[in-house]
Kinemage of the C-alpha trace (Angstrom):
@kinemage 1
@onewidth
@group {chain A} dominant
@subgroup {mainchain}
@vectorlist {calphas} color= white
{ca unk a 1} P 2.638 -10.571 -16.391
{ca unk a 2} L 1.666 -14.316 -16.271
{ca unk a 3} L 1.534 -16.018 -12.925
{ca unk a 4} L 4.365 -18.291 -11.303
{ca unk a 5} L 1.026 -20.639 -10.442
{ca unk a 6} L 0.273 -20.938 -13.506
{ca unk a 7} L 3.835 -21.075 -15.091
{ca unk a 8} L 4.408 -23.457 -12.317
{ca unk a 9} L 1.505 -26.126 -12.364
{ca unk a 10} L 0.320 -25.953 -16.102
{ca unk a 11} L 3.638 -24.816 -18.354
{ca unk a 12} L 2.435 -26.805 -21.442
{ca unk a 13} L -0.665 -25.106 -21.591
{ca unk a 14} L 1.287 -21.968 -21.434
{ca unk a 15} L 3.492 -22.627 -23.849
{ca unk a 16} L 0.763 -24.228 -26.211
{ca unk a 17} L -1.359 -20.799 -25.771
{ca unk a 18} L 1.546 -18.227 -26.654
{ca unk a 19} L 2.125 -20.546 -30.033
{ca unk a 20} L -0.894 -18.846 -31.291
{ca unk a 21} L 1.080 -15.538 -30.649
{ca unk a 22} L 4.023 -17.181 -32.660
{ca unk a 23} L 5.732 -17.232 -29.557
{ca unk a 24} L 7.741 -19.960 -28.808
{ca unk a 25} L 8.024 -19.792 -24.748
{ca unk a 26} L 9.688 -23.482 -24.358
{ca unk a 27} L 12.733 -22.405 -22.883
{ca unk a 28} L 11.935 -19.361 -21.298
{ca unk a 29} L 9.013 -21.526 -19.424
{ca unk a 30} L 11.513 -23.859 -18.452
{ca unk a 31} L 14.467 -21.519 -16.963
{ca unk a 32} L 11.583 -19.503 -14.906
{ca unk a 33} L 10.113 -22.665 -13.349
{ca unk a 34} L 13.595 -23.971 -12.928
{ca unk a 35} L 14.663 -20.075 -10.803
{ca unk a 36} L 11.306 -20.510 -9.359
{ca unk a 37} L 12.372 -23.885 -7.653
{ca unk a 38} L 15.660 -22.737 -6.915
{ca unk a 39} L 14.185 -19.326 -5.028
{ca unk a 40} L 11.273 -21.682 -3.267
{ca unk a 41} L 14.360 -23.842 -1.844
{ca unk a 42} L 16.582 -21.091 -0.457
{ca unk a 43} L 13.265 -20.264 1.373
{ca unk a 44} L 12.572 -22.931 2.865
{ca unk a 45} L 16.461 -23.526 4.138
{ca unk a 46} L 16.097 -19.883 5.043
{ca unk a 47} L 12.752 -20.590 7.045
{ca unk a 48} L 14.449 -23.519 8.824
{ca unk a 49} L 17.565 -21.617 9.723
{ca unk a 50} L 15.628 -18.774 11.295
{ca unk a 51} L 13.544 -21.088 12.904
{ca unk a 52} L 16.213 -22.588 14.434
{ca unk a 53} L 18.370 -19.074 15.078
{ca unk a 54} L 15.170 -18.026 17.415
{ca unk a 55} L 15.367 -20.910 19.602
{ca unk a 56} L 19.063 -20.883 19.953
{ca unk a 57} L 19.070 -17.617 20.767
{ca unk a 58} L 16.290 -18.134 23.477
{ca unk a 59} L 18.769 -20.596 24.802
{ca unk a 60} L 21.537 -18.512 24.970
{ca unk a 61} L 19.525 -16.488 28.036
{ca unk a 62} L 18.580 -19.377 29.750
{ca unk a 63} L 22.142 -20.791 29.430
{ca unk a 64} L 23.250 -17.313 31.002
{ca unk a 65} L 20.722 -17.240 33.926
{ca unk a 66} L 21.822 -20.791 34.910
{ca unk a 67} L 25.460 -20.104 34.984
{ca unk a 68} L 26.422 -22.152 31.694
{ca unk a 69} L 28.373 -19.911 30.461
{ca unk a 70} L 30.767 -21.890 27.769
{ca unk a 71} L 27.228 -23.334 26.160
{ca unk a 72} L 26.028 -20.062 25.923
{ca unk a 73} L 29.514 -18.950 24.484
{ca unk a 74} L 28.697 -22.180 22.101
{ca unk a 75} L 25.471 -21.088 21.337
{ca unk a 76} L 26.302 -17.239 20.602
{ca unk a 77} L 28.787 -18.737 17.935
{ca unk a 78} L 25.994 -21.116 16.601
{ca unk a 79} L 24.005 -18.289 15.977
{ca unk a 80} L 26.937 -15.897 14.436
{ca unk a 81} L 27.299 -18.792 11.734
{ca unk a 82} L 23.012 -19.137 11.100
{ca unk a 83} L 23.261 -15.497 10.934
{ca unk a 84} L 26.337 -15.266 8.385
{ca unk a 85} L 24.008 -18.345 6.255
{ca unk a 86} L 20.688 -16.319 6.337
{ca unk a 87} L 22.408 -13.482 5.012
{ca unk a 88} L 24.234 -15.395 2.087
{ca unk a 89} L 20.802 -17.258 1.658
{ca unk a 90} L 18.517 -14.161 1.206
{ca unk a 91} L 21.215 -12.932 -0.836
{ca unk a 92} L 21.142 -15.666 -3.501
{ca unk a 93} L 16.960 -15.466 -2.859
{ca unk a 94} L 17.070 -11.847 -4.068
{ca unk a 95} L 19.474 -12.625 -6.757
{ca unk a 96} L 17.250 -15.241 -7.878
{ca unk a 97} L 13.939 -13.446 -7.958
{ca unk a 98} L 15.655 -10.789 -9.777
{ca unk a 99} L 16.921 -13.152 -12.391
{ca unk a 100} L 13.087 -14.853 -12.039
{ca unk a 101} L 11.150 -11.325 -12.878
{ca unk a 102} L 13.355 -10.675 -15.475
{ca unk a 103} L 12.343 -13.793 -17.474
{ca unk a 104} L 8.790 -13.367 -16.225
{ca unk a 105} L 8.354 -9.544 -18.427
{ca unk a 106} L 9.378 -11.664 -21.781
{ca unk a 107} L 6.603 -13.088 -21.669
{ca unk a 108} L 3.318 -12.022 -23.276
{ca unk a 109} L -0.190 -12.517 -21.989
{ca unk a 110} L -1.990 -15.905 -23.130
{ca unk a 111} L -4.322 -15.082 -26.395
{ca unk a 112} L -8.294 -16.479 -25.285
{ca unk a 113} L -9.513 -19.419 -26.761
{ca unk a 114} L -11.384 -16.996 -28.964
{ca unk a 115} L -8.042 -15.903 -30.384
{ca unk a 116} L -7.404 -17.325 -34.205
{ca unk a 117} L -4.317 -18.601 -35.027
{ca unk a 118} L -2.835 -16.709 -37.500
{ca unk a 119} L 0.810 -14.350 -38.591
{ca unk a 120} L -0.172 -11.227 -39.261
{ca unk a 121} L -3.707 -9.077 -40.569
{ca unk a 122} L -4.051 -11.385 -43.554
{ca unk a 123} L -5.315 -13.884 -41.013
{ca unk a 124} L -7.721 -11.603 -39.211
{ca unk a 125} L -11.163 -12.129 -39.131
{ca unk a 126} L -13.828 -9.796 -39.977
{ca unk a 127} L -16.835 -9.845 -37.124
{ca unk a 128} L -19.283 -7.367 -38.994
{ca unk a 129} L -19.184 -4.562 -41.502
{ca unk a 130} L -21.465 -1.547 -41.802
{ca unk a 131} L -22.415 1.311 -43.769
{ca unk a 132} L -22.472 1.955 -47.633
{ca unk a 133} L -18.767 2.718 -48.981
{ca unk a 134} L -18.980 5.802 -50.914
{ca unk a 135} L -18.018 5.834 -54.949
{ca unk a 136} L -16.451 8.630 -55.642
{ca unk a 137} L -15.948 10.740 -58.828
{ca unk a 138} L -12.842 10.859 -60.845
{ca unk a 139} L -11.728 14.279 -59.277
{ca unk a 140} L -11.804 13.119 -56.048
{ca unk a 141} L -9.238 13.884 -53.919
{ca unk a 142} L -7.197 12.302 -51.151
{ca unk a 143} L -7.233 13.937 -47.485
{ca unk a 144} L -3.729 15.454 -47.614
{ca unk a 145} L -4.514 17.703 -51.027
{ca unk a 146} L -7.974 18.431 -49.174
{ca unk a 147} L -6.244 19.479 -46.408
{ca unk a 148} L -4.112 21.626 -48.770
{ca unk a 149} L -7.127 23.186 -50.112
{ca unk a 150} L -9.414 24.194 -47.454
{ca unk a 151} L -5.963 25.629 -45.515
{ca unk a 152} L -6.854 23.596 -42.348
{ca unk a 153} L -3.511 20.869 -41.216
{ca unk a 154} L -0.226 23.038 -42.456
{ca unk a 155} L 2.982 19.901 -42.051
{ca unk a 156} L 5.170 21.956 -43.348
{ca unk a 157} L 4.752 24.299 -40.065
{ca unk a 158} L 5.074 21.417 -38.355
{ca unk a 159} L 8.683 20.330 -40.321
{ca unk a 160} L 9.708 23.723 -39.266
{ca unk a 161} L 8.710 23.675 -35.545
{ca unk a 162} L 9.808 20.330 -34.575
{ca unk a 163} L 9.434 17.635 -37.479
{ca unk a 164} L 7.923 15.474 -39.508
{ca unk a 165} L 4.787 13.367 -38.648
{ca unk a 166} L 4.053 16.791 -36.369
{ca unk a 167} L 1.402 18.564 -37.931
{ca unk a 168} L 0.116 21.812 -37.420
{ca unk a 169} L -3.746 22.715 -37.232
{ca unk a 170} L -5.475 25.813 -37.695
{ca unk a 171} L -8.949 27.402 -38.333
{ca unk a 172} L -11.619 25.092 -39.189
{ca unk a 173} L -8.786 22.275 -38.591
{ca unk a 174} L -8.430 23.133 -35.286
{ca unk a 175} L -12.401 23.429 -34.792
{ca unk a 176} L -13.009 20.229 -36.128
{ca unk a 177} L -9.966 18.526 -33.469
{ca unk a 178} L -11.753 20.202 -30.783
{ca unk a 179} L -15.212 19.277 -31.768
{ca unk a 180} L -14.558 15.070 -31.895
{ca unk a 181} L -12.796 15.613 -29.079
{ca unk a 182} L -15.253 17.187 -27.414
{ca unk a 183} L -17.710 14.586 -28.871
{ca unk a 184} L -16.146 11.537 -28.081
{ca unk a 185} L -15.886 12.975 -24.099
{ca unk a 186} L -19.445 13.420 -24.294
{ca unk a 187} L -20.822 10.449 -25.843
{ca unk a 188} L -17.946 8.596 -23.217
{ca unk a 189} L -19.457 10.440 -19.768
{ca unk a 190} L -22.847 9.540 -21.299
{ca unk a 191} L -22.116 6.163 -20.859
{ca unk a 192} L -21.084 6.284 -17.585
{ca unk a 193} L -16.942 7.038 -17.911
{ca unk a 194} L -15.233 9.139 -15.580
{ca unk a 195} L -13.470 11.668 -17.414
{ca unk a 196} L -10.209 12.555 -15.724
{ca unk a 197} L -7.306 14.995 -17.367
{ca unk a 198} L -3.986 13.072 -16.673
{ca unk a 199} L -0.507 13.725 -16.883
{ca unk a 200} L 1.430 13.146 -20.680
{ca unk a 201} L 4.457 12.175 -19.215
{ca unk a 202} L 5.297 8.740 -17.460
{ca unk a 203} L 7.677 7.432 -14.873
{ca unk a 204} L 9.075 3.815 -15.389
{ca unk a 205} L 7.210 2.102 -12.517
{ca unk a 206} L 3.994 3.569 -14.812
{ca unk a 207} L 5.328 2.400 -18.273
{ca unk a 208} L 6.138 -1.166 -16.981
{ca unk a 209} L 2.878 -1.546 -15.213
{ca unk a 210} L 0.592 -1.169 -18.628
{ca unk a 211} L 3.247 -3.278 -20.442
{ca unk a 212} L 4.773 -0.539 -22.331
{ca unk a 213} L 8.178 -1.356 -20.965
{ca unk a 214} L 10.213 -3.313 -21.546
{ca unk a 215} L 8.654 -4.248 -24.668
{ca unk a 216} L 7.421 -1.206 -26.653
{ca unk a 217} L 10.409 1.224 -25.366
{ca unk a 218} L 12.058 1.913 -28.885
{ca unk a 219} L 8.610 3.222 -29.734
{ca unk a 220} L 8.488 5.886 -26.915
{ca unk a 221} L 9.917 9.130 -26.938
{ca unk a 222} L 12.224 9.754 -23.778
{ca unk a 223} L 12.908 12.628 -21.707
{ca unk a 224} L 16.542 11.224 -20.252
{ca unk a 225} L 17.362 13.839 -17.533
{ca unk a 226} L 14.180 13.275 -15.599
{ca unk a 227} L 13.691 9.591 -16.575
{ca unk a 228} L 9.865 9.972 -17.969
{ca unk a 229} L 8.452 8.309 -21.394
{ca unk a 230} L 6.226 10.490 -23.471
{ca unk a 231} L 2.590 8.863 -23.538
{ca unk a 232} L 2.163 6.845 -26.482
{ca unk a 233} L -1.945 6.498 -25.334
{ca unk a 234} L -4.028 7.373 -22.321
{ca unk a 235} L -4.253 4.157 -20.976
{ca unk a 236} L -0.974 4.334 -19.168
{ca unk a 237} L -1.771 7.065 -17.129
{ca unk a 238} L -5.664 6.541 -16.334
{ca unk a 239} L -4.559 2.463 -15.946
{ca unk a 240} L -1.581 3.413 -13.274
{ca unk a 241} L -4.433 5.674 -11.606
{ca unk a 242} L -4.730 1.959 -9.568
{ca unk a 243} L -1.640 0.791 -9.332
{ca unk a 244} L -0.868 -0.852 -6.020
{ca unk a 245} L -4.267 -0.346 -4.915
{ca unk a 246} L -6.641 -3.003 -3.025
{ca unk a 247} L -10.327 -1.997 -4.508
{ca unk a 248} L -13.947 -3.071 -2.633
{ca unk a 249} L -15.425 -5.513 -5.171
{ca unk a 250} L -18.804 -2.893 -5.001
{ca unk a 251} L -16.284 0.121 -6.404
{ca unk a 252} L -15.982 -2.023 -9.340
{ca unk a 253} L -16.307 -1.583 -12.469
{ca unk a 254} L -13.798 1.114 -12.816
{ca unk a 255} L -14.899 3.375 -16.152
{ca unk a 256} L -12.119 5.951 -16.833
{ca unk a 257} L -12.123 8.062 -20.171
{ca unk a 258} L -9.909 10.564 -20.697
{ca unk a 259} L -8.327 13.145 -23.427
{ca unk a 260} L -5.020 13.447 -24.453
{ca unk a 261} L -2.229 13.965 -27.068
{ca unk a 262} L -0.365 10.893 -27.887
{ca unk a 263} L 3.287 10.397 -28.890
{ca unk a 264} L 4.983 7.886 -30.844
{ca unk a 265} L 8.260 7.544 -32.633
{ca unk a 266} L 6.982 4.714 -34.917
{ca unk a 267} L 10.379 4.160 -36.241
{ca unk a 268} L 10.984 2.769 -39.395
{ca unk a 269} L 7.494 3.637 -41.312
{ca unk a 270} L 7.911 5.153 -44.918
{ca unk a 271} L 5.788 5.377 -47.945
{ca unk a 272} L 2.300 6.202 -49.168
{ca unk a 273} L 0.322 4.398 -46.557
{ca unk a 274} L 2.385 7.297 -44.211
{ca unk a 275} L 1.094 10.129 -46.246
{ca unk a 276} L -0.859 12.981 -44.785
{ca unk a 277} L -2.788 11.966 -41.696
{ca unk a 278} L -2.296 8.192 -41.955
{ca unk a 279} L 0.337 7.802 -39.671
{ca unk a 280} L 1.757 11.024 -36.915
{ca unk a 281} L 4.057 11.244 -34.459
{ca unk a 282} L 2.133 13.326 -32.372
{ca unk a 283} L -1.610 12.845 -32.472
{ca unk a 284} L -5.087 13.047 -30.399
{ca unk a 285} L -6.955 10.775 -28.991
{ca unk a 286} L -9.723 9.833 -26.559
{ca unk a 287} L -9.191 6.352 -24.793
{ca unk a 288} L -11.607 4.614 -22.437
{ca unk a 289} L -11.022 2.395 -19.844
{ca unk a 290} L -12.323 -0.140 -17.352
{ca unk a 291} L -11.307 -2.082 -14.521
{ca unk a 292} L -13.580 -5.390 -13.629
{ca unk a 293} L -14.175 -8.561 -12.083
{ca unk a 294} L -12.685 -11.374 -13.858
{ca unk a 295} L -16.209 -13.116 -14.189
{ca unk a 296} L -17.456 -9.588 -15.506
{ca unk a 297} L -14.784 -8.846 -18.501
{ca unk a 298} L -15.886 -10.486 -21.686
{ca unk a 299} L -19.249 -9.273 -20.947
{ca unk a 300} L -17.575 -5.047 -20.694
{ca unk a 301} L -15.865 -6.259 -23.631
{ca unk a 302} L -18.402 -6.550 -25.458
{ca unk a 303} L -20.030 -3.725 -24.095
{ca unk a 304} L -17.341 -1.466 -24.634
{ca unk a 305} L -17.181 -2.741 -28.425
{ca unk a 306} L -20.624 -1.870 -29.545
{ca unk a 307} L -19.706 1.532 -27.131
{ca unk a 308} L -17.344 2.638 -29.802
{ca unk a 309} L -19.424 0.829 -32.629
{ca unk a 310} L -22.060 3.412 -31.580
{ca unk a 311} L -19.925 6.321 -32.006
{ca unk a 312} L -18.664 5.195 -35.678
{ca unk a 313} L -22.356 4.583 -36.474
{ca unk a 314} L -23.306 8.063 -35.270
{ca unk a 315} L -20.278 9.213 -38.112
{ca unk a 316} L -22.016 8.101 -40.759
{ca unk a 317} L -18.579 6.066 -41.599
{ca unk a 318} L -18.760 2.677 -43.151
{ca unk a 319} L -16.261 0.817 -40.555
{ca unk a 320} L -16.056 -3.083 -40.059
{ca unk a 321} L -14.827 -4.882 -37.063
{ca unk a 322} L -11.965 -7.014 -37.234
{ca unk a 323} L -10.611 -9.771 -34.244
{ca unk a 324} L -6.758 -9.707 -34.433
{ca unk a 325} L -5.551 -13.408 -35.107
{ca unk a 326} L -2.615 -14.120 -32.473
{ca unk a 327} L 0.343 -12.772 -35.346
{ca unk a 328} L -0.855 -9.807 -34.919
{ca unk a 329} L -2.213 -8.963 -31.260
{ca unk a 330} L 0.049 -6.742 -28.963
{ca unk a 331} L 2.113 -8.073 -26.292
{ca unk a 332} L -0.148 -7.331 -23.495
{ca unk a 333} L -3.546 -7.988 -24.975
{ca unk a 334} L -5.560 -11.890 -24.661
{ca unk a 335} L -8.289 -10.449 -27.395
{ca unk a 336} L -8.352 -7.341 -29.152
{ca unk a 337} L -10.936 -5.974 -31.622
{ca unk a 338} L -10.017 -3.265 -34.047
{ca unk a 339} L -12.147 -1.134 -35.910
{ca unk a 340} L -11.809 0.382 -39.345
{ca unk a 341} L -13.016 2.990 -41.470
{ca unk a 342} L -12.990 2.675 -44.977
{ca unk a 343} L -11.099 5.699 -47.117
{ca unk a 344} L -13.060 5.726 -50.227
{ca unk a 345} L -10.313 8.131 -52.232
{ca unk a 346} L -7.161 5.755 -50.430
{ca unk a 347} L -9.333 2.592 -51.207
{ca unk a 348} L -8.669 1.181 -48.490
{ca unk a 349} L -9.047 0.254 -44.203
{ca unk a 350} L -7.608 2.711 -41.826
{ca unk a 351} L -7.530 1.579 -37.847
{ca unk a 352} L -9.306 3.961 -35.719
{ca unk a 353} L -9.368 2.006 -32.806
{ca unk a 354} L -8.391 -0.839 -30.757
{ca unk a 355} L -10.493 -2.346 -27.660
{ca unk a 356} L -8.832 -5.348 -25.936
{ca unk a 357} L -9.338 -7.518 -22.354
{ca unk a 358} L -5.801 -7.723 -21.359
{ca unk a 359} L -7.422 -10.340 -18.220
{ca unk a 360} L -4.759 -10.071 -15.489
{ca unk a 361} L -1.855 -9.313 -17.295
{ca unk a 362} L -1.603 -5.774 -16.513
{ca unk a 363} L -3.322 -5.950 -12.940
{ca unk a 364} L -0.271 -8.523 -12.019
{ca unk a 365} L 2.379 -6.080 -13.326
{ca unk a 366} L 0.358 -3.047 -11.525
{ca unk a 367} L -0.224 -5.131 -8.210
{ca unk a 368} L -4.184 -3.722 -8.901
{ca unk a 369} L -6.388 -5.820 -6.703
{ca unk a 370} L -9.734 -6.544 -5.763
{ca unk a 371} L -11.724 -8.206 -2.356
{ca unk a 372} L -13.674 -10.789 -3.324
{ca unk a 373} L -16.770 -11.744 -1.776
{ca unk a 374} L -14.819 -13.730 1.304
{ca unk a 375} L -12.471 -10.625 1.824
{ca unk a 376} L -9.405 -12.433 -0.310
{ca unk a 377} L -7.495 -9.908 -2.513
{ca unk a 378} L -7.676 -11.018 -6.530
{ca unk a 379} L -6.347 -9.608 -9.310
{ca unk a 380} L -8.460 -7.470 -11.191
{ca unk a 381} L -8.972 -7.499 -14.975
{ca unk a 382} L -8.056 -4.308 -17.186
{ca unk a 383} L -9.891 -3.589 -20.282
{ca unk a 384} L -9.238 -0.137 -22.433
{ca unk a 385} L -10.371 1.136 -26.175
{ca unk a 386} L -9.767 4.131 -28.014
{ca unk a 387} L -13.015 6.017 -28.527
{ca unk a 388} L -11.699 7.497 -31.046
{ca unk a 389} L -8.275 8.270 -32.571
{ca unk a 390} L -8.312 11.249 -34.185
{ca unk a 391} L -6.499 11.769 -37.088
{ca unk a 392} L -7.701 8.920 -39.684
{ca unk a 393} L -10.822 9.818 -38.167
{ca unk a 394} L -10.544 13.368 -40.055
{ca unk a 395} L -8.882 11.401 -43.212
{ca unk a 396} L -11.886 9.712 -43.277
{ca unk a 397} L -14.535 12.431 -43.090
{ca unk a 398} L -12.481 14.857 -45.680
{ca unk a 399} L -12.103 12.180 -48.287
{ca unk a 400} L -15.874 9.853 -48.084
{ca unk a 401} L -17.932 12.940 -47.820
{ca unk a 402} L -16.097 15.406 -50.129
{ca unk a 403} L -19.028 16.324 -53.147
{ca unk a 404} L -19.117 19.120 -55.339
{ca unk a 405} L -15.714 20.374 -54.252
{ca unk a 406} L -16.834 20.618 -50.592
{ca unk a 407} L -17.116 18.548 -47.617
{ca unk a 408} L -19.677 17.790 -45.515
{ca unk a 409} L -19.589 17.393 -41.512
{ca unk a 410} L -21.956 14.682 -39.847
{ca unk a 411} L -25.150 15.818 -38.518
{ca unk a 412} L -24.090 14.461 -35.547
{ca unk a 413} L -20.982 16.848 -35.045
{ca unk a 414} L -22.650 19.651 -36.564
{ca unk a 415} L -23.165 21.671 -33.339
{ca unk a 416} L -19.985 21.018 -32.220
{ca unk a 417} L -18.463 22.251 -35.161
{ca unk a 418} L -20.419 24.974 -35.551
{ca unk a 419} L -20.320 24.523 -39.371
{ca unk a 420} L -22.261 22.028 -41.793
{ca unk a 421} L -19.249 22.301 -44.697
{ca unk a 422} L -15.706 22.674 -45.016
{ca unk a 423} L -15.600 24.610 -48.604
């Protein structure tokens, strides 16, 4: 959530920033700066009055002890009347800073300078590329008839059990889930992250603090008796870890990783770029985050970048890393780097991960502070990347290093695997 300071005291620059998003914040600027007035002046009348009530009422004792008894009749009634004001003023306050925040959540965070301007991934820029993109033979196959044949994702089980985009894993499937999870954990706690095991199921106060709601909550599956979204990625749960908390500037950074399934309804998506493993309902994934000093987050950034660049490398997957022109960028997010695997029988990109500096968009929203060096509370930045999403992961490994009718697991995850081949 953007700041009322900064809404307040530098609105074209706000409004010339979320342009980049394609956002055109004009009028929304304008009605929250012209509630924001309106609030600031029922305070101060409201100060005034209660300023005022205090000494009146000091009087009225006074008044008494001296024997003045119709001014202090006077004064009771003066004070009856400030009263019957305050109340209607703090009424129309509250009224107003509920009308206020609910034009503050439409809009998004401010894109960096870094940010290009841009409407959707056509205008994305690629930042590096890596790794030799396999040529296949002509009987190559795609991942979802290699899944077929080595008996190891069954969606048909899942169609039965619950649905599509739910699929079911089994044998060496199931081993090979376990083992890059267990992978990506280790190579995360390596690198100093905290792993924690968190709840899959949100409250509200959790959903709006990451910026998931209001704005993403057609995309979340909803449990309506108990009021709780269905995760649709770690970060909500390891990021509310710190919500409404005050940290010591020396217990940052924060590094949080953490495992779990994610869920998202993803309305809406048809077609062969949904086939097999490209796009799920219900999938796994291991996130990272970090919580930091504002002067500290580009530098995690780019930490946690090459982090997750590392990981790819240690693959063997030819990937490139792309930064998201302004079109394209989430809600929430002021930069965001995603990284891509190529899919040599698909011929084509798949996203495996995002890693973004959201600044202090999400700290505002989560009321996630830090003491500064004079003892002040600031708001923190948030940072968070997936390290890695799962299933176009495994598209990736079935389909660029299927030869001879097998395929071959990375050295890397052989001894988590327990098995070189998949044949």
């Amino acid at each position: 959530m953007l700041s009322l300071k900064l809404l307040r005291e530098q609105p074209q620059f706000v409004i010339d920033r979320l342009a980049v998003k394609n956002f055109d914040a004009k009028e929304i600027v304008a009605e929250i700066n012209g509630l924001d007035e309106k609030r600031r002046n029922y305070q101060t009348e409201l100060d005034k009055l209660l300023s005022l009530q205090k000494n009146k009422s000091k009087q009225i004792g006074s008044l008494m002890k001296e024997g003045r008894k119709e001014e202090a009749e006077a004064c009771k009634k003066e004070v009856a009347e400030m009263k019957d004001r305050s109340g209607e003023l703090e009424k129309l306050m509250q009224e107003s800073i509920d009308e206020l925040n609910e034009k503050l959540v439409l809009l998004p965070n401010l894109p960096c300078q870094l940010v290009p301007e841009g409407k959707n991934a056509e205008d994305n820029i690629i930042v590096r590329e890596s790794g030799i993109i396999p040529e296949l033979g002509e009987d190559a196959l795609p991942h979802w008839e290699l899944l077929k044949k080595f008996d190891i994702v069954d969606f048909d089980l899942g169609v039965k059990i619950t649905g599509a985009g739910f699929p079911v894993y089994k044998g060496k499937g199931a081993r090979l889930q376990r083992a890059l999870i267990e992978f990506f954990l280790d190579r995360n706690t390596k690198a100093g992250y905290t792993e924690y095991m968190l709840p899959i199921m949100v409250n509200e106060a959790s959903g709006f603090g990451t910026g998931q709601l209001p704005d993403k909550e057609g995309q979340m599956y909803y449990v309506n008796e108990d009021n709780f979204y269905l995760i649709p990625t770690a970060e909500v749960p390891a990021t509310n870890l710190y919500r409404d908390m005050i940290l010591e500037k020396d217990e940052l950074p924060v590094k949080l990783t953490a495992y779990t399934p994610c869920f998202r309804r993803e309305a809406g998506s048809y077609g062969k770029d949904v086939r097999g493993l490209n796009r799920l309902h219900q999938f796994d994934k291991v996130e990272i985050v970090q919580i930091t000093k504002p002067e500290d987050s580009y530098d995690t950034l780019e930490s946690m970048v090459k982090h997750v660049e590392g990981i790819l490398q240690s693959l063997e997957l030819p990937y490139r890393i792309v930064r998201l022109c302004g079109g394209d960028m989430s809600f929430t997010s002021a930069i965001t780097y995603d990284f891509e695997v190529y899919s040599a029988a698909q011929k084509r990109w798949l996203e495996v991960s995002s890693v973004s500096n959201f600044e202090s968009y999400q700290a505002n929203r989560l009321k996630l502070r830090y003491r500064d060096e004079n003892g002040k509370p600031q708001l923190a930045h948030t940072l968070n990347g997936s390290s890695l999403a799962l299933p176009r992961i495994v598209a990736a490994l079935l389909e660029d290093f299927q030869q001879d009718g097998r395929v071959r697991i990375p050295n890397a995850l052989q001894e988590y695997t327990g098995f070189a081949f998949l044949e």
